[in-house]
N, C-alpha and C positions, 0 to 999 in steps of 0.2 A: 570524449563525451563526459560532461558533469552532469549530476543530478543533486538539484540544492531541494532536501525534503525540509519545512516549515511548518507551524502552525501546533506543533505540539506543546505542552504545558500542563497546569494541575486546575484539578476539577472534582469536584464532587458526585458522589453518586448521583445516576442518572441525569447527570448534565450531558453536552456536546464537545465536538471538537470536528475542527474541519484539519485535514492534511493537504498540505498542495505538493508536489513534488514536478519542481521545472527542469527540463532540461535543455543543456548547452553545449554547444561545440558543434561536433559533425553533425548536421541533416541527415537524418532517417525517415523514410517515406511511412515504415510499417513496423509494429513493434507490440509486442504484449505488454502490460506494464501490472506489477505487482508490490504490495504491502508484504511489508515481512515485520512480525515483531519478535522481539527477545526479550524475555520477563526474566527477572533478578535468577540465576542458578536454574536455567533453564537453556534451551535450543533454541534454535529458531524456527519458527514456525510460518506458514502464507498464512495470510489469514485472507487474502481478498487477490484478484487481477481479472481483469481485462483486457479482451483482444483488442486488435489493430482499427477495429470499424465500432467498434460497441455494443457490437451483435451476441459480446458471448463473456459469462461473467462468472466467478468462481468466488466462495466464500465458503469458508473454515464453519464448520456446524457451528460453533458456541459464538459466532457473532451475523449468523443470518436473521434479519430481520430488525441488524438495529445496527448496520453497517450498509454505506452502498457505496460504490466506486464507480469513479465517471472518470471523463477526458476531453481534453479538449486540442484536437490533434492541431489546429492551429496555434496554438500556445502551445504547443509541446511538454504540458501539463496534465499530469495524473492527478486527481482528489480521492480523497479516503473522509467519509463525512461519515463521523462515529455519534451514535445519537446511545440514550439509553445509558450511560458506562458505566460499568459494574469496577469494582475495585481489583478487579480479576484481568482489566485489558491493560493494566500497567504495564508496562514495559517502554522499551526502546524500540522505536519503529522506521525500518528501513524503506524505501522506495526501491525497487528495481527495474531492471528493462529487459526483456527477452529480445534480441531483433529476429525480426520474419512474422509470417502472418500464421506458423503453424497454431494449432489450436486443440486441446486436448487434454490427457490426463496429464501428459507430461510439463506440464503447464506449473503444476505442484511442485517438480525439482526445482529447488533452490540451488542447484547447480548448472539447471537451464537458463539463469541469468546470465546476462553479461555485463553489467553496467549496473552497479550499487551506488544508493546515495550514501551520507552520513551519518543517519539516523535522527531521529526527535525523540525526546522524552513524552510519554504520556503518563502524568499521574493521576490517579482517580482513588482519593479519599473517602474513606466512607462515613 
């Protein structure tokens, strides 16, 4: 499985940015799919995912309400469409994949991925 994550770049405060994160190879029917970023001399953090149907959706406090994350299981396509951006969402932003439909706290382990893309740059000037 590949996952090609796109659409990152530099932008000024309060601007946009849309993430697409597609993926390729093996057919998977059902899958969690998650944002993970990593800011300069930091960890990495979720900041955003979505289950298998779209029924259920997870966001990091410090970017609910100017983050939303969708899918489009026919494309086999995760979005991360970042509105608002503070100079504070810099970072390097991974795409991942949980497979199975489970759904919950454990959702947050970035160990419960299994399928990472490459990352995108996001910079947001202020």
């Amino acid at each position: 499985v590949q996952l090609q994550a796109s659409g990152g770049g530099l932008v000024q405060a309060g601007g946009s940015l849309r993430l697409s994160c597609a993926a390729s190879g093996r057919t998977f029917s059902s899958y969690t799919g998650g944002w993970i970023r990593q800011a300069p001399g930091k960890g990495r953090e979720l900041v955003a995912a979505i289950n298998w149907s779209s029924s259920g959706t997870y966001y990091e406090d410090s970017v609910k309400g100017r983050f939303t994350i969708s899918r489009d299981n026919a494309k086999n396509t995760v979005y991360l469409q970042m509105n608002s951006l503070k100079p504070e969402d810099t970072a390097v932003y991974y795409c991942a994949v949980k497979l199975g439909t489970a759904w919950g706290t454990q959702v947050r382990a970035l160990l419960a991925y299994d399928y990472w893309g490459q990352g995108t740059q996001v910079t947001v000037s202020s």
